[in-house]
C-alpha positions as CSV (number, residue, x, y, z in Angstrom):
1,X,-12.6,-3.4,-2.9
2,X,-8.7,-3.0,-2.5
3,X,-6.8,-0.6,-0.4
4,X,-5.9,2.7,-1.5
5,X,-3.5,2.9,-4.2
6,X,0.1,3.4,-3.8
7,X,1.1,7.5,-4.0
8,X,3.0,8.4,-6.8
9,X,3.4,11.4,-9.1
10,X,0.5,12.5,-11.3
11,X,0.3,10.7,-14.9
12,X,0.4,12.6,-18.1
13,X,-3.5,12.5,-19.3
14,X,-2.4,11.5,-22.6
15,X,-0.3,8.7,-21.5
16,X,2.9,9.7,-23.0
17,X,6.0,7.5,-21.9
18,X,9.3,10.0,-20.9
19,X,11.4,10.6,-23.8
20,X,14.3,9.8,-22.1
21,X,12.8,5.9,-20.8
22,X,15.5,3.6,-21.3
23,X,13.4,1.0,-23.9
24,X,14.5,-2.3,-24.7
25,X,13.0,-4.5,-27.2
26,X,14.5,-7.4,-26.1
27,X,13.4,-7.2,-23.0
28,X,9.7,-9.8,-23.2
29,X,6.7,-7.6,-23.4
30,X,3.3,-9.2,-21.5
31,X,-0.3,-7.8,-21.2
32,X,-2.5,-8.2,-18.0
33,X,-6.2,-7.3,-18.1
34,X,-8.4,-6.9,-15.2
35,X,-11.7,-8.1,-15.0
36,X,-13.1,-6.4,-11.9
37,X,-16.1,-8.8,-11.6
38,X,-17.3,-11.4,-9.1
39,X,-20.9,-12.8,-8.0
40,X,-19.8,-12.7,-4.1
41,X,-16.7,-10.7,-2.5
42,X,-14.6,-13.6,-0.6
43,X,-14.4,-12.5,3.2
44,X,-10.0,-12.5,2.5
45,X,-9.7,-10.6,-0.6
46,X,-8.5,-7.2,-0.5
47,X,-8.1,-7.1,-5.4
48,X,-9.7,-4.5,-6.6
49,X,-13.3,-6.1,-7.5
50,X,-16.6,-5.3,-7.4
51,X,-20.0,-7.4,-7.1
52,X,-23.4,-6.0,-8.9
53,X,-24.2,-4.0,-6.0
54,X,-21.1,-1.7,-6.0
55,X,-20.6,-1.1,-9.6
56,X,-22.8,1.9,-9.8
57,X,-21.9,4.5,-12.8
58,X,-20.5,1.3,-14.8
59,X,-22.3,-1.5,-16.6
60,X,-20.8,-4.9,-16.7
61,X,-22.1,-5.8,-20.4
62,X,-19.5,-2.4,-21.7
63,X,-16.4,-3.4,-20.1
64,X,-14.8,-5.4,-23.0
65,X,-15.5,-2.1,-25.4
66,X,-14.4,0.2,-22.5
67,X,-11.1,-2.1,-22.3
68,X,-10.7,-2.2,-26.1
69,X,-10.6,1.5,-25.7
70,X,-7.3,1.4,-23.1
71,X,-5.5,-1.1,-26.1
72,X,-5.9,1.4,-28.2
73,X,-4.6,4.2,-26.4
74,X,-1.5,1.7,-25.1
75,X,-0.7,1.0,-29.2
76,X,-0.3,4.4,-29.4
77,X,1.5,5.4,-26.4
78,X,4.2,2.3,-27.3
79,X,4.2,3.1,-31.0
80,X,5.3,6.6,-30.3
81,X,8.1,5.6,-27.7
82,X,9.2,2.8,-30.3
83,X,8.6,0.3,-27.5
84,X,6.2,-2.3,-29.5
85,X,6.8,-6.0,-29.5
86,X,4.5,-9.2,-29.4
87,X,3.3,-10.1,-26.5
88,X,4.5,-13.4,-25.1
89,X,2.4,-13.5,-22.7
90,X,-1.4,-12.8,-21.5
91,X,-3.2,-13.1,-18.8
92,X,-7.0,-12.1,-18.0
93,X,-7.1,-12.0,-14.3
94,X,-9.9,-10.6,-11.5
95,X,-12.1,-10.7,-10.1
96,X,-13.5,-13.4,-12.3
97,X,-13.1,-13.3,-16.3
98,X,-15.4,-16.4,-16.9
99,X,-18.3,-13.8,-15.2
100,X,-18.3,-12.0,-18.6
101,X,-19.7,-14.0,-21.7
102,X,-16.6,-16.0,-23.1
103,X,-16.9,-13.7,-26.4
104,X,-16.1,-10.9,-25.0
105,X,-12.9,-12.4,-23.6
106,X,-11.9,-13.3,-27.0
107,X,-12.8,-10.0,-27.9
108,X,-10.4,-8.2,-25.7
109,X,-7.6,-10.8,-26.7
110,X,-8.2,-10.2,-30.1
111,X,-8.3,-6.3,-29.9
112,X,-4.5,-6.9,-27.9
113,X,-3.2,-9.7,-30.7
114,X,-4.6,-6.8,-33.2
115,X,-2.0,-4.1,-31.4
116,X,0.7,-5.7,-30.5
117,X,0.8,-9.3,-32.1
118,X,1.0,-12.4,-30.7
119,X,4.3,-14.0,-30.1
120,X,5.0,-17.4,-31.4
121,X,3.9,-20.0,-28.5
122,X,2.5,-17.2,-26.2
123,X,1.1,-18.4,-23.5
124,X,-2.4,-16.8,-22.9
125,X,-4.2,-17.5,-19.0
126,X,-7.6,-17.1,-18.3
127,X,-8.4,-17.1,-14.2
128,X,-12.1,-18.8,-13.8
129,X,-13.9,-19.7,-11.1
130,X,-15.1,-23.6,-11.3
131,X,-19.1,-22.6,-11.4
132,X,-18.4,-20.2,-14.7
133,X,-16.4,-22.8,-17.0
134,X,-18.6,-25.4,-19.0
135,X,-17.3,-27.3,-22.4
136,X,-19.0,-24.2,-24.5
137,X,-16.9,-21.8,-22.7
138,X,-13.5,-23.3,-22.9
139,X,-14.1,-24.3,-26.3
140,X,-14.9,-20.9,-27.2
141,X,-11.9,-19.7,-25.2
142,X,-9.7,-22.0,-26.9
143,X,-10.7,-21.4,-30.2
144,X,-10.0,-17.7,-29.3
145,X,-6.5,-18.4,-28.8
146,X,-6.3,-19.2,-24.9
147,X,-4.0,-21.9,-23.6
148,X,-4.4,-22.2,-19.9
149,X,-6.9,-21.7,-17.6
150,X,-6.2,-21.0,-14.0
151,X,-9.3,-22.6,-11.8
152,X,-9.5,-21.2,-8.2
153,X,-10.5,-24.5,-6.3
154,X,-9.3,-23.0,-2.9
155,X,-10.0,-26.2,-1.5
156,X,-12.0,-29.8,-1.7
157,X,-13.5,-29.3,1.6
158,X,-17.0,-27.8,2.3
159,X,-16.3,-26.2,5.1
160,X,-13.1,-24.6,4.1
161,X,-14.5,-22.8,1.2
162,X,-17.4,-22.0,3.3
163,X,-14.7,-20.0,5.9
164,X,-13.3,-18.4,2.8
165,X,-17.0,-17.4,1.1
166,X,-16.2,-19.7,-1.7
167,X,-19.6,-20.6,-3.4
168,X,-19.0,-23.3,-5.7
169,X,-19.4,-26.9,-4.3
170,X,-16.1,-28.6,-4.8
171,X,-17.0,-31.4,-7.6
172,X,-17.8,-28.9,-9.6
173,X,-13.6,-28.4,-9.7
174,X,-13.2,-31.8,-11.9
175,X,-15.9,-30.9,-14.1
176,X,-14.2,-27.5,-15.0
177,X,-11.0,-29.2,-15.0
178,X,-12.4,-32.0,-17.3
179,X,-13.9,-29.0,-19.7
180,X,-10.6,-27.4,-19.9
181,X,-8.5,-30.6,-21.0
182,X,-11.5,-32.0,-23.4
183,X,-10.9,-28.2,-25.0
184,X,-7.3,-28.6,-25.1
185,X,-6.4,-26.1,-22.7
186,X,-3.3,-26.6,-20.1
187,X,-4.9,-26.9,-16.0
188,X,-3.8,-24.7,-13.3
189,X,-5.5,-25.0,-9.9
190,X,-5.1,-22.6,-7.0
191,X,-5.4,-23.6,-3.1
192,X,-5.3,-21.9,-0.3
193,X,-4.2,-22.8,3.4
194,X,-4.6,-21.8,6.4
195,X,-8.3,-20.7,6.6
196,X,-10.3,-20.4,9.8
197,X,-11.0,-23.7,11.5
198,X,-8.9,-25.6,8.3
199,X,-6.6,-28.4,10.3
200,X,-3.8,-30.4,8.7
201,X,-5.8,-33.0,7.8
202,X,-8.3,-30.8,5.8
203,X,-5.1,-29.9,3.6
204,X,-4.2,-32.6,3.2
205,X,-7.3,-33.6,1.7
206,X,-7.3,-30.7,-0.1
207,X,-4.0,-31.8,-1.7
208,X,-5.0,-35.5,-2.6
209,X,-7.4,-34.1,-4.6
210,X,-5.7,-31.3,-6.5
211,X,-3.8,-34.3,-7.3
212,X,-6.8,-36.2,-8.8
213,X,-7.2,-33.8,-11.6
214,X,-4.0,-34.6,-12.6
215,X,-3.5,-30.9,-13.8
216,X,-0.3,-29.5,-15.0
217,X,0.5,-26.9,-12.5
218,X,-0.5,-26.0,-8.5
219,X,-0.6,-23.0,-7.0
220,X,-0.7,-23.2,-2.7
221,X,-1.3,-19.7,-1.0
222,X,-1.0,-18.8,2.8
223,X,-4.1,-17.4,3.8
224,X,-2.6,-13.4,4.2
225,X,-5.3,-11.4,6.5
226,X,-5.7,-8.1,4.6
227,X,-7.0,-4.7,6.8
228,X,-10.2,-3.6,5.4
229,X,-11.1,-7.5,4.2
230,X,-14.4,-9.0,5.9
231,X,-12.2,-11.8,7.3
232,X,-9.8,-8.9,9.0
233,X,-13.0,-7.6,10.8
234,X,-14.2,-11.0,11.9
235,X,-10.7,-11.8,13.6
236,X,-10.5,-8.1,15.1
237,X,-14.1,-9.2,17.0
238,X,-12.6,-12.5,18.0
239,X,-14.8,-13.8,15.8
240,X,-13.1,-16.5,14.1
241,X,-8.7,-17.5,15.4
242,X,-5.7,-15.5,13.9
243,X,-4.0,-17.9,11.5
244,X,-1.9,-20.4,13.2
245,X,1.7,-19.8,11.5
246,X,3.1,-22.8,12.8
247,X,0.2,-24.5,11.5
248,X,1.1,-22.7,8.1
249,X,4.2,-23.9,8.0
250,X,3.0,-27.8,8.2
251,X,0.9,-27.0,5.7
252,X,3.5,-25.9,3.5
253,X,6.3,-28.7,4.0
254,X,3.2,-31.3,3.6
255,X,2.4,-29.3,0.2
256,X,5.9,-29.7,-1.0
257,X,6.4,-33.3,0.0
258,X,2.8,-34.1,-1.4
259,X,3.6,-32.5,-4.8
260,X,7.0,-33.6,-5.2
261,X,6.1,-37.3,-4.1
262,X,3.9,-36.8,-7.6
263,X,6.6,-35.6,-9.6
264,X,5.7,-31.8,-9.2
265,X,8.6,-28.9,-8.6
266,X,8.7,-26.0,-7.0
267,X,9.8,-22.9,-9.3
268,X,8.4,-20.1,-7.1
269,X,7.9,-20.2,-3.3
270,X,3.9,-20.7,-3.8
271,X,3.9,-22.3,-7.3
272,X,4.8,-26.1,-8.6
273,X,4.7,-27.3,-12.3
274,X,4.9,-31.0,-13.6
275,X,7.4,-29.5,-16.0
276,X,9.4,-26.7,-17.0
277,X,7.5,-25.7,-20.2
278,X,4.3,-25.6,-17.1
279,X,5.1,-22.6,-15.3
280,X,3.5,-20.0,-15.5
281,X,5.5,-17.5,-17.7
282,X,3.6,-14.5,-16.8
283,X,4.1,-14.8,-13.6
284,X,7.8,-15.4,-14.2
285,X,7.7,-12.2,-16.0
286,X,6.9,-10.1,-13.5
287,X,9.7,-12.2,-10.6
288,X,11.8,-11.6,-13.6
289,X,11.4,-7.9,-14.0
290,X,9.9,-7.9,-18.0
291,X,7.8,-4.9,-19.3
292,X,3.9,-5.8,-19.3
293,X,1.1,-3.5,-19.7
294,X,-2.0,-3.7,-16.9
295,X,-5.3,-2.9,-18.7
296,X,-8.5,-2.5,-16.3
297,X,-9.5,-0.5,-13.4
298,X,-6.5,-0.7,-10.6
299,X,-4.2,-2.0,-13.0
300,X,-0.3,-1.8,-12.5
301,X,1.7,-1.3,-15.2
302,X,5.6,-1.9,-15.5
303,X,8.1,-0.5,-19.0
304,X,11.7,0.3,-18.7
305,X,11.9,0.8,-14.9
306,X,8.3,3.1,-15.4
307,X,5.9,2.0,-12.9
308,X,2.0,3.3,-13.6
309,X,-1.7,2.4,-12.2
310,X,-5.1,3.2,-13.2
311,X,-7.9,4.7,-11.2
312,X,-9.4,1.9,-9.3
313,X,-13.2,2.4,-10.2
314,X,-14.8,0.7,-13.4
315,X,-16.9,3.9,-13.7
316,X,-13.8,6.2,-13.2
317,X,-12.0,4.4,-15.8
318,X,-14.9,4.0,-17.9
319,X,-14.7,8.2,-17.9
320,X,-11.2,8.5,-18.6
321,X,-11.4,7.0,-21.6
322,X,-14.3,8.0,-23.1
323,X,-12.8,11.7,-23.0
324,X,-10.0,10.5,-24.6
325,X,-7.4,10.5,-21.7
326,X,-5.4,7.6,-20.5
327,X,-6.7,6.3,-17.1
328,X,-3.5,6.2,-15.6
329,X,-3.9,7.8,-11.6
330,X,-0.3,8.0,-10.7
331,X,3.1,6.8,-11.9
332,X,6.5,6.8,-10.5
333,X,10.1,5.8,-11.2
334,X,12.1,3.8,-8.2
335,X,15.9,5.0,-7.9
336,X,18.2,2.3,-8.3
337,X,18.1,1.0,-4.8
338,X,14.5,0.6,-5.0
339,X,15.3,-1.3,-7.8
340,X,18.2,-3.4,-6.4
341,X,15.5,-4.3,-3.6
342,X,12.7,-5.3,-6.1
343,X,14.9,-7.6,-7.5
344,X,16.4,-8.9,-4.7
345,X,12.6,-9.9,-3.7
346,X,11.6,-11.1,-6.1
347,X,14.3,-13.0,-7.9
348,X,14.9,-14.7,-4.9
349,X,11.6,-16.6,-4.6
350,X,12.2,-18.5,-7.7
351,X,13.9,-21.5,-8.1
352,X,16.3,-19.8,-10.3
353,X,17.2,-17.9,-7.3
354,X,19.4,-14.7,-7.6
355,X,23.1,-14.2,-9.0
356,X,25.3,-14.0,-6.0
357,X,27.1,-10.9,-8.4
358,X,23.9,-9.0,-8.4
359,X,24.7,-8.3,-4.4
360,X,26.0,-5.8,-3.1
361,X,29.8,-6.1,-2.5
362,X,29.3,-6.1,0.8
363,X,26.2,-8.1,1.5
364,X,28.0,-11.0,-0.6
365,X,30.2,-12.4,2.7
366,X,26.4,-13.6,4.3
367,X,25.4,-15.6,1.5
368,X,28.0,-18.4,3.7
369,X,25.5,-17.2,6.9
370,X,22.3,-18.2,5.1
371,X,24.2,-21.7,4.2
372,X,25.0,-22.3,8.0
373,X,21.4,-21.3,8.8
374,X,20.0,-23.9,6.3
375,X,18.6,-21.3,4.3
376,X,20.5,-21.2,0.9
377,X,21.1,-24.6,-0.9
378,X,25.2,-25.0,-0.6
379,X,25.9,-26.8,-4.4
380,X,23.7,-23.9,-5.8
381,X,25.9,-21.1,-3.9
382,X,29.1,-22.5,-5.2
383,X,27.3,-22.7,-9.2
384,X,27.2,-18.4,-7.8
385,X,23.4,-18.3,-7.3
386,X,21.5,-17.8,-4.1
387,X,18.9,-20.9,-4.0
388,X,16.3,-21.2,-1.3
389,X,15.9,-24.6,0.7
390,X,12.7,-25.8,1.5
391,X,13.3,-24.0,4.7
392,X,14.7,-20.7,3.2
393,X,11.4,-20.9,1.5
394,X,9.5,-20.8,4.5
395,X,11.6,-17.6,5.7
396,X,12.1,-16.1,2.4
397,X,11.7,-12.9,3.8
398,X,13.8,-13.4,6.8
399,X,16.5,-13.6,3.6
400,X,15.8,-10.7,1.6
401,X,16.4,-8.8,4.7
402,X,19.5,-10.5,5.6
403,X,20.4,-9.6,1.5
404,X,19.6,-5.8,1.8
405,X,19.5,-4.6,5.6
């Protein structure tokens, strides 16, 4: 289970938005749902899941009624602020989605078209692990009106995924991958480096065969050690090495050079796409700052500078809504500077980059610093946009700092 969540003011109980939120429908509208669900808890993850065993109070065959219930309640609350639009994008993360029978998924994404409607060419993600996806489930996901699925291969090397607690065998990654495309569906993979014992030419084998499936977009994580995470505890007993970050860093230049060599580009620091219209645009919503409601236990929320979370429990949540009341735990509203350094953050990290006139007048003079450092592509700089080289990338937040300090 995650760490505790953030603190915050209370939330209203009936989820009312402030009168006085500063809505704009122009601004893209997305909707995340949480499916809190997985068969094993991976020794690094720190989301806020829940195997069999710890989902006592909360039944696993009521969550896509239980969710239905929080649409409902978010159609109202955005009717009544005048803050509706179609959603332009979806995304069903976890946990694992593809743990719940692929009806109910299409249940829960036809309850949100119902609410808000469906933008024209919405993209709509489904996260699965390889194990869970056969041709009967992405057909029926396809059918339903998905158009990606996100497959978390990790890796293509046993005894990688065996470090991480990953339980499928890695050949069952092209099958799901083959599924998908036979469905119609575009292919993301994920991967992770870094792990416990992984060396660079583990990666790199790893790479060479995310490259196989010929998918349409990679993802490539650092391996992040989270406090409270079984991988944490292992390292704290010397059980298993601290993450090597020079080693990281190999990793991650022999990521870009593999995925570029095949005609893939970087948009965000961790993320390449074969094409433009291939990235992901929910994830560009939030670097981008868009509204998007979070349905699910430990869900974040984000409208008109309004930042909210739900309780973190499926059986809490389940509660909250069945007595009517929104299952919203806290909620806050960042001051400007808060703000400035969200941005700032997160703008940076795409490929996009940030507008050198969003700085601060006086942070403006360093942008020629981070040049001199190699950090900031020059040609970029002078088109008045702050661009991160491949090794700006790699100390992306030594730049932020450098931005805002």
């Amino acid at each position: 289970m995650a760490g505790p969540l953030p603190l915050g003011d209370p939330a209203p109980t009936d989820g009312r938005l402030p009168a006085d939120l500063p809505i704009d429908r122009d601004v893209p509208f997305s909707a995340y749902l949480h499916v809190p669900f997985c068969s094993v808890r991976c020794g690094y993850c720190d989301f806020n899941t829940y195997t069999s065993s710890e989902l006592r109070g909360a039944k696993q065959e009521d969550y896509a009624s239980t969710l239905i219930t929080e649409i409902a309640l978010a159609r109202r609350v955005l009717g009544e602020a005048d803050a509706l639009r179609p959603m332009d994008t979806v995304f069903f993360g976890g946990g694992t989605p593809t743990l719940l029978p692929p009806g109910d998924l299409a249940r829960m994404l036809g309850a949100a078209t119902a609410a808000f409607g469906l933008a024209d060419g919405a993209e709509v993600t489904v996260e699965a692990n390889p194990d869970t996806v056969t041709p009967e489930v992405a057909r029926t996901l396809a059918d339903a009106g998905v158009t990606r699925l996100s497959i978390g291969m990790q890796s293509a090397v046993p005894q990688v995924l065996a470090a991480l607690d990953r339980t499928h065998r890695p050949e069952n990654v092209r099958t799901a991958v083959a599924a998908a495309k036979d469905a119609g569906l575009a292919v993301s993979v994920d991967l992770i480096y870094g792990a416990p014992g992984e060396s660079l030419a583990d990666w790199e084998a790893s790479l060479d065969a995310a490259l196989e499936l010929e998918s349409d977009h990679i993802s490539a994580y650092a391996l992040i050690i989270e406090d409270g995470t079984k991988l944490a505890r292992q390292i704290r007993r010397g059980e298993v090495p601290t993450p090597d970050d020079d080693l990281q860093a190999d990793m991650y230049e022999l990521a870009d050079a593999r995925l570029a060599a095949a005609g893939f580009e970087w948009y965000e620091v961790s993320n390449w796409s074969r094409t433009a219209e291939q990235r992901s645009r929910h994830n560009l919503a939030y670097w981008r700052g868009s509204d998007w409601w979070g349905f699910g236990p430990g869900a974040h929320s984000h409208v008109a500078g309004l930042r909210w979370w739900n309780v973190k429990h499926p059986a809490a949540y389940a509660q909250r809504l069945a007595a009517s009341e929104s299952p919203a735990a806290g909620t806050e509203r960042p001051d400007e500077d808060s703000r400035t350094l969200e941005r700032i953050l997160l703008l940076s990290r795409i490929r996009e980059g940030i507008a050198v006139d969003d700085l601060a007048q006086d942070k403006r003079p360093r942008v020629a610093g981070l040049i001199a450092d190699g950090l900031v592509e020059p040609a970029a700089a002078m088109r008045g946009h702050v661009q991160l080289t491949l090794r700006g990338r790699l100390l992306a937040d030594a730049v932020v700092r450098e931005l805002t300090d």
